[in-house]
C-alpha positions as CSV (number, residue, x, y, z in Angstrom):
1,X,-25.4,-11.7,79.3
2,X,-25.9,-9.0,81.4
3,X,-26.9,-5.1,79.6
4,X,-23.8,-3.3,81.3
5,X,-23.6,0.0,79.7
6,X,-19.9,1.3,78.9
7,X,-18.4,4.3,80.8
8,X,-18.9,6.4,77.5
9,X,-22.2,5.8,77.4
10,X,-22.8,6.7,81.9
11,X,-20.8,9.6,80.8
12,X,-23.1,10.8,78.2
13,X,-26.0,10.3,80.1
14,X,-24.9,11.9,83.0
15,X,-23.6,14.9,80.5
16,X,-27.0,15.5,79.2
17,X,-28.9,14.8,82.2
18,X,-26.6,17.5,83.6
19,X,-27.5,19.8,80.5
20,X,-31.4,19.8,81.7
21,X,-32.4,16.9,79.9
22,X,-35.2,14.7,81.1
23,X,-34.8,11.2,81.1
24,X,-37.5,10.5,78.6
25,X,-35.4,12.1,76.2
26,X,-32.1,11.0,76.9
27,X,-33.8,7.6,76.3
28,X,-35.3,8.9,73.4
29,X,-32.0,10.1,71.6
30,X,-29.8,7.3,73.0
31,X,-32.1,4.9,72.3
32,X,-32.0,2.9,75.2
33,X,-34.4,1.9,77.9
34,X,-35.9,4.8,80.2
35,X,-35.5,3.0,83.3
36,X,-32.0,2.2,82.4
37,X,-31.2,6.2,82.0
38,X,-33.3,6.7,85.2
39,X,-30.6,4.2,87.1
40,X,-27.5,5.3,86.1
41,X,-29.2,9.0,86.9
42,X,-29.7,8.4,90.4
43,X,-26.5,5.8,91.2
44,X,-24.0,7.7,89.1
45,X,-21.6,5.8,87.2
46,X,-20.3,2.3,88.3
47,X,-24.0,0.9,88.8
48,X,-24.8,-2.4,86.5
49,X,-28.1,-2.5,84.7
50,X,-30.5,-5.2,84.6
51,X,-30.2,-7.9,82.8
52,X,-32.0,-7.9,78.8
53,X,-35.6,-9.5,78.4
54,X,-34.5,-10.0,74.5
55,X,-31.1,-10.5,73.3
56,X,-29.4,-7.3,72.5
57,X,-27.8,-6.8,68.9
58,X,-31.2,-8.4,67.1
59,X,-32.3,-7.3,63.6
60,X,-34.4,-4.5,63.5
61,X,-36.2,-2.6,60.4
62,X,-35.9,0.9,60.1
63,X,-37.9,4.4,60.3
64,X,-37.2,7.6,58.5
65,X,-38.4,10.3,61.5
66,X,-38.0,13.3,62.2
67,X,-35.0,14.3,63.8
68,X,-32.0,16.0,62.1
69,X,-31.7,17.4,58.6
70,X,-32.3,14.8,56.5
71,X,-33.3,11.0,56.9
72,X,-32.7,10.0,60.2
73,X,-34.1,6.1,60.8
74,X,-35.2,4.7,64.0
75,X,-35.1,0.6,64.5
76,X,-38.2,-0.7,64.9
77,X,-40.0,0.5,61.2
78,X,-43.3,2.6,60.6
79,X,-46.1,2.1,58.2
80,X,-47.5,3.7,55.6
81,X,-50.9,6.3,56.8
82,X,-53.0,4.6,54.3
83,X,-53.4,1.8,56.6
84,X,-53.0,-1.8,57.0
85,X,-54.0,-2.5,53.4
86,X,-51.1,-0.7,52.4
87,X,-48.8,-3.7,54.3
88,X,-48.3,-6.9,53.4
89,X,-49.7,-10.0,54.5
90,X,-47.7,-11.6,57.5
91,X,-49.3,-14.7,56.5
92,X,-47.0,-16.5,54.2
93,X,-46.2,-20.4,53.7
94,X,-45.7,-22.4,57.0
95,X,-47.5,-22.5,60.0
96,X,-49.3,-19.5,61.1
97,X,-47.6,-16.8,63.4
98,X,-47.4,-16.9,67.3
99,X,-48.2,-12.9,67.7
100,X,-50.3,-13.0,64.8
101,X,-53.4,-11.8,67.3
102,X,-51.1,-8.9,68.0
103,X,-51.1,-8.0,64.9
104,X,-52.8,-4.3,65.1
105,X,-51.3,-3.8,68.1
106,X,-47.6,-4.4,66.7
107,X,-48.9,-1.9,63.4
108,X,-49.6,0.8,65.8
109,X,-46.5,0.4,67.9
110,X,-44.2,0.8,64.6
111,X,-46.3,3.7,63.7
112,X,-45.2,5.1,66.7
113,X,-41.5,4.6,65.9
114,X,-41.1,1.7,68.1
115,X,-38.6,-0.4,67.8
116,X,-38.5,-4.5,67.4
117,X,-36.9,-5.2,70.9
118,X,-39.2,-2.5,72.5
119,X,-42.8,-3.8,71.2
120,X,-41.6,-7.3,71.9
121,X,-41.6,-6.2,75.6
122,X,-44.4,-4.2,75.7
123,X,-46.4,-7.0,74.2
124,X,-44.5,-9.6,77.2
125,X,-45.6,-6.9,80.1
126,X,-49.0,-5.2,78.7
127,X,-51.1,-8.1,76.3
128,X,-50.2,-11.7,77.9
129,X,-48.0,-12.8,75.2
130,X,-46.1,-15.8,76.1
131,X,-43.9,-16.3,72.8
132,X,-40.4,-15.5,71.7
133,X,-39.0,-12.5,70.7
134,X,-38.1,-13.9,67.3
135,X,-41.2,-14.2,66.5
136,X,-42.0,-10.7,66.9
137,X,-39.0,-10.0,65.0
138,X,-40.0,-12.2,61.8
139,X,-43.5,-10.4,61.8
140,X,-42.4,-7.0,62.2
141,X,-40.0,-7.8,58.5
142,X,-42.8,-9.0,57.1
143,X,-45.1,-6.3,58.0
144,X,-42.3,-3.7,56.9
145,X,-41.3,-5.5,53.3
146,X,-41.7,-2.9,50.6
147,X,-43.3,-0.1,52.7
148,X,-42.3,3.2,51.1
149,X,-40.5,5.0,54.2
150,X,-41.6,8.7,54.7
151,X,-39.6,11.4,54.6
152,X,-39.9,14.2,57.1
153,X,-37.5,16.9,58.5
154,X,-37.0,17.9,62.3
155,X,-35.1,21.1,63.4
156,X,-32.9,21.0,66.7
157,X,-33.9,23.8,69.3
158,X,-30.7,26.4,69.7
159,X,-27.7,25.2,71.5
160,X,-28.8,21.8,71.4
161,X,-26.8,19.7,68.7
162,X,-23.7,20.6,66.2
163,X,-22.6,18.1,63.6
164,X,-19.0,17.4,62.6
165,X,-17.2,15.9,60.0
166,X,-14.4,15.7,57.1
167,X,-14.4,15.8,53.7
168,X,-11.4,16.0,50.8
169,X,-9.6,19.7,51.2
170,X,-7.9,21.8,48.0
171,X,-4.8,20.9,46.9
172,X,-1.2,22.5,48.3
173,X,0.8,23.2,45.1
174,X,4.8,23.9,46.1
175,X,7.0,26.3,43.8
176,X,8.2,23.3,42.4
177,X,4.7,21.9,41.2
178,X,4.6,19.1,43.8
179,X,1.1,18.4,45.5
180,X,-0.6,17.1,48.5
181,X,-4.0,16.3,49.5
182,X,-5.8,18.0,52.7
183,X,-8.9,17.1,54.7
184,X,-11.5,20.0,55.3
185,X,-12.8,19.6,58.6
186,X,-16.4,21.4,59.0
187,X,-18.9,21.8,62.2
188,X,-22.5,22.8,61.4
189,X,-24.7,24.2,64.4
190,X,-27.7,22.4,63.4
191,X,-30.3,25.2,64.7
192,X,-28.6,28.4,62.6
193,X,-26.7,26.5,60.3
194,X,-23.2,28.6,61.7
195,X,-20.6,27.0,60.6
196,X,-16.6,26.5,61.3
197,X,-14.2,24.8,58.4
198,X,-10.4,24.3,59.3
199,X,-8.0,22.3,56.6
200,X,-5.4,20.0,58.2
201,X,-3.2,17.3,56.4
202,X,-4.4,14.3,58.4
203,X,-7.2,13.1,60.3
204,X,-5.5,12.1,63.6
205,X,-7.3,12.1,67.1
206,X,-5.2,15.2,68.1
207,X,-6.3,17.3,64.7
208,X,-10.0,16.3,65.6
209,X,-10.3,17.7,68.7
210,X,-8.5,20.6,68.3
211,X,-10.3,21.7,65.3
212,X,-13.3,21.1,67.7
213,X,-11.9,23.4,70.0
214,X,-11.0,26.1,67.5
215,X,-14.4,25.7,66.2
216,X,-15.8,26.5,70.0
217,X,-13.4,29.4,70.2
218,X,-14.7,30.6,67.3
219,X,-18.3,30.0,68.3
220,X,-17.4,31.0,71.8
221,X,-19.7,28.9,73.5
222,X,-20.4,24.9,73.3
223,X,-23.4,23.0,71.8
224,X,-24.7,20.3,74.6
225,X,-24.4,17.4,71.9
226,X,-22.1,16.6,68.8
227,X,-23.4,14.2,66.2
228,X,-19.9,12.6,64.8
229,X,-19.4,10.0,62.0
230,X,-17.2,6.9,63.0
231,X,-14.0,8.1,62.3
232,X,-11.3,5.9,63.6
233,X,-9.8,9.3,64.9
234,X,-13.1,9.6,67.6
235,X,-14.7,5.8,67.8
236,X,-12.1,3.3,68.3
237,X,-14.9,0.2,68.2
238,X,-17.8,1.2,65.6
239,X,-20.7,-0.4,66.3
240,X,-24.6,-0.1,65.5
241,X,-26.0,-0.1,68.9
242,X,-23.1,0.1,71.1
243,X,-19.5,2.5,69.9
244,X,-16.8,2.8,72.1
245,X,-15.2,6.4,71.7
246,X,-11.6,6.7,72.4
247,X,-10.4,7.6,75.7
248,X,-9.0,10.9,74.4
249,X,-12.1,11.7,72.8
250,X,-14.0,11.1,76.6
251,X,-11.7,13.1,78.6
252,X,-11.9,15.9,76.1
253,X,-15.9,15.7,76.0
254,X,-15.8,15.3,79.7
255,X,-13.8,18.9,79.6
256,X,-16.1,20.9,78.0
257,X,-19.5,19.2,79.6
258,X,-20.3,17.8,75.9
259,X,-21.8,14.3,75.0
260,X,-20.2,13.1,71.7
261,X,-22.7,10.9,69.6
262,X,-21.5,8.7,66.8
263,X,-24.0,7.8,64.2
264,X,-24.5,4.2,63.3
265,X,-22.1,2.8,60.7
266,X,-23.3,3.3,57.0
267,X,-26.5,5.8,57.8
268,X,-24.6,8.8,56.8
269,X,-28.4,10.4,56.6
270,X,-28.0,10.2,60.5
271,X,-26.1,13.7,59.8
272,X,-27.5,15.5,56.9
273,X,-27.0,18.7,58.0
274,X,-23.0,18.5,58.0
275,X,-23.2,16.0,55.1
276,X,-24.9,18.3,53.0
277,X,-22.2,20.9,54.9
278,X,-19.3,19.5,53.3
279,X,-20.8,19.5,50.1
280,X,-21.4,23.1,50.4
281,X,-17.8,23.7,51.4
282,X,-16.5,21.5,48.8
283,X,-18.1,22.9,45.7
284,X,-18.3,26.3,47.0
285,X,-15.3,27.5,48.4
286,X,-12.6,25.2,47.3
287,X,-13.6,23.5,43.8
288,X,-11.3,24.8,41.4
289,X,-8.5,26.2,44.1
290,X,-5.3,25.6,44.7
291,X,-3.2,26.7,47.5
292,X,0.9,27.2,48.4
293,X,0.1,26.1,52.1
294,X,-2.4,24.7,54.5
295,X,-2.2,28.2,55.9
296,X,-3.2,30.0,52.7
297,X,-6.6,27.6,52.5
298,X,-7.2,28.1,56.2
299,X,-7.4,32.2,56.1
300,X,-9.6,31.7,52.6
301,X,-12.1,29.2,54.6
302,X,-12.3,31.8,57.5
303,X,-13.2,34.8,55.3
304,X,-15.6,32.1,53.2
305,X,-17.4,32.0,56.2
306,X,-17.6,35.4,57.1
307,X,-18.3,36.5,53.8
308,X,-20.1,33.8,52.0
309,X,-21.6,31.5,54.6
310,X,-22.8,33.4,57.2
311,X,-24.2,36.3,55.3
312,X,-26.4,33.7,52.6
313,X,-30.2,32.8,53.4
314,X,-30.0,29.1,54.0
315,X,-32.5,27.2,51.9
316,X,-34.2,25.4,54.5
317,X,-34.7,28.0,57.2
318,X,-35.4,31.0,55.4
319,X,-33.2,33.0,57.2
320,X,-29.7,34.3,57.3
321,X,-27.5,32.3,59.2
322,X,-25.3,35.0,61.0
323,X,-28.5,36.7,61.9
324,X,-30.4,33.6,63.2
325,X,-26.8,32.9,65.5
326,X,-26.5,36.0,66.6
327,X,-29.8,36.3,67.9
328,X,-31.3,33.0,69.1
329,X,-28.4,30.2,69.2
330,X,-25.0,32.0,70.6
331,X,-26.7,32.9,74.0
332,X,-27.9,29.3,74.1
333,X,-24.6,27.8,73.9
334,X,-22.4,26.7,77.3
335,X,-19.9,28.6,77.7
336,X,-16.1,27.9,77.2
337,X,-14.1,26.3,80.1
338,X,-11.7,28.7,81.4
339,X,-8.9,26.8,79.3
340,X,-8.0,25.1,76.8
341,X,-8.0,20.9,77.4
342,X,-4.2,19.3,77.6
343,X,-3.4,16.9,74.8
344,X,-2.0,13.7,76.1
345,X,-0.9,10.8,74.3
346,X,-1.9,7.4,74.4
347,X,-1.6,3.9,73.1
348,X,-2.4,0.4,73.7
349,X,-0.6,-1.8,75.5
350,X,-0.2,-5.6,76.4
351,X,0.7,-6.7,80.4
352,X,3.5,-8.4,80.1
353,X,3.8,-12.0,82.8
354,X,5.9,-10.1,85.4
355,X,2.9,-7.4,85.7
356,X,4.6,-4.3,83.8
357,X,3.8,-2.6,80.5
358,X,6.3,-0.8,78.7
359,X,5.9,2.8,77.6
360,X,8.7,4.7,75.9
361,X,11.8,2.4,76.5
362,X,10.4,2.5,80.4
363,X,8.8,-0.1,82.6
364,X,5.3,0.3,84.7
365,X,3.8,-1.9,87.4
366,X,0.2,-2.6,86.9
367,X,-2.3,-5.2,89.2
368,X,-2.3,-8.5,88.5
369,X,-5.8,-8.9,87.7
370,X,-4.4,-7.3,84.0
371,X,-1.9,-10.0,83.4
372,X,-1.8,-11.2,79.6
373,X,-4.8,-8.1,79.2
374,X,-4.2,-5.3,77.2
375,X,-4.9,-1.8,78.7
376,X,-4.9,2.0,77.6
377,X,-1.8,3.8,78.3
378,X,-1.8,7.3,79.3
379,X,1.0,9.5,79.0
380,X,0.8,13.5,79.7
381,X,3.0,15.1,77.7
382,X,3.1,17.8,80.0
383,X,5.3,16.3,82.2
């Protein structure tokens, strides 16, 4: 099956490339193959990739490196430092291993943070091995079973990377003693810690993004990256290797020159900075509130920040985060678009046998290579 990347994915490349990243480390971050990055660098989007030496989607084991705040695992495993001792035995009941004589080649390339798919090619290209990838696979477990992971702690360099996501808001309290829940949305630069929270009632694409954009306003600039959970608002096809973000979600990353990155599903340590964000948020500024409306909570979150978050030394850097924005990360960060991006709507849709799709009570023509398919509608409401 051939490795054809997904638009979302050219786009991001392209995005970062664009930023002044190298190819190493859009490879690096994406985690995808250099000379794949290089391609769709030089051809732009549209080009096809080469096909896989190892089928894609295969087990990996994971590494705790440094990368964001917090645990941030890498498929392909590490070792211990003390050394091979400290591993277990990849010799076990049955017949003895194909890359066994690999084997301190293999340690080294999961200390490196290497992962399964990766050494098994290395080992193909660079030490004449001539067996499957599954057996690669079944000696990297082995070699990572019960290895204590390490924990280390990476910072991002200014401008680089913001982290977003939602937690559970205060409650609105009418005269009449009826409540509702909110959602607390929260963006955390991940250099200065500056952070943006907005409350909204749901979690729809179209409250995402613009409490996105009001965070940008308020930062008045744009990080090159956001690191996003997989919120069925943003990703509308989670996956570990491979999410599809909505086409919403690309347009609106495509207007202000951003790549959007969803974690992988269940790692919320992928994120710790905004994790540990809406914590902070939670049990600081709302816990124990109650408000009349969401616009109440929204001008208390605004002066929280001013008065509360930004002025406090973070515990990690040492520094006060206003001070540590203001100097070093604002300048770093793109600046705004000169407006603000259109809303549209959008929905999906099946291609009915005589070639049409129907959209509000109205009839469109599509090609007939989409007969019986189903395809994403676009509607601007602007029009």
């Amino acid at each position: 099956m051939a490795n054809a990347l997904k638009m979302a994915d050219v786009q991001t490349i392209l995005t970062l490339h664009d930023g002044g990243w190298s190819a190493r480390r859009i490879a690096r971050e994406l985690q995808m193959d250099r000379e794949t990055v290089r391609r769709h660098i030089r051809l732009r989007p549209g080009a096809d990739s080469k096909p896989a030496i190892a089928p894609t989607g295969s087990a990996t084991v994971e590494l705790v490196v440094p990368a964001r705040d917090g645990l941030v695992p890498i498929a392909g495993g590490v070792v211990a430092a003390a050394g091979e001792d400290a591993v277990p035995s990849p010799t076990g009941p049955g017949r003895r291993s194909a890359c066994a004589p690999w084997q301190a080649v293999i340690l080294e390339k999961l200390k490196a943070g290497l992962e399964t798919q990766r050494i098994y090619q290395d080992l193909t290209a660079d030490h004449d091995y001539r067996g499957t990838y599954y057996s690669v696979r079944r000696l990297v477990a082995r070699l990572c079973q019960g290895v204590p992971l390490p924990v280390r702690r990476m910072q991002c360099a200014p401008g680089v990377e913001g982290q977003v996501d939602f937690g559970r808001g205060a409650w609105l309290v009418d005269s009449q003693g009826r409540r509702r829940g909110t959602w607390v949305f929260r963006i955390v630069l991940s250099h200065s810690r500056k952070g943006y929270s907005e409350a909204v009632l749901r979690q729809t694409t179209d409250d995402f993004l613009r409490c996105i954009e009001n965070a940008f306003a308020a930062f008045r600039g744009v990080p090159q990256t956001l690191v996003i959970d997989n919120l069925r608002a943003a990703v509308s096809q989670a996956d570990w290797f491979d999410p599809d973000l909505c086409p919403k979600v690309r347009c609106f990353a495509e207007h202000y020159h951003v790549a959007i990155l969803p974690t992988k599903p269940y790692t919320p340590r992928h994120k710790g900075k905004i994790e540990n964000g809406i914590k902070y948020v939670k049990n600081n500024a709302l816990k124990g509130r109650t408000f009349a409306t969401l616009v109440q909570q929204n001008e208390h979150l605004r002066q929280w920040e001013q008065t509360v978050s930004d002025t406090r030394i973070h515990g990690t850097t040492r520094q006060q985060v206003a001070a540590v924005f203001a100097a070093v990360e604002k300048p770093a960060l793109q600046p705004l678009p000169e407006g603000r991006f259109d809303l549209f709507q959008e929905a999906l849709r099946q291609v009915h046998r005589d070639g049409h799709v129907q959209v509000k009570e109205a009839y469109y023509s599509v090609g007939p290579e989409f007969l019986g398919q189903n395809v994403w509608v676009h509607l601007d409401i602007r029009r």
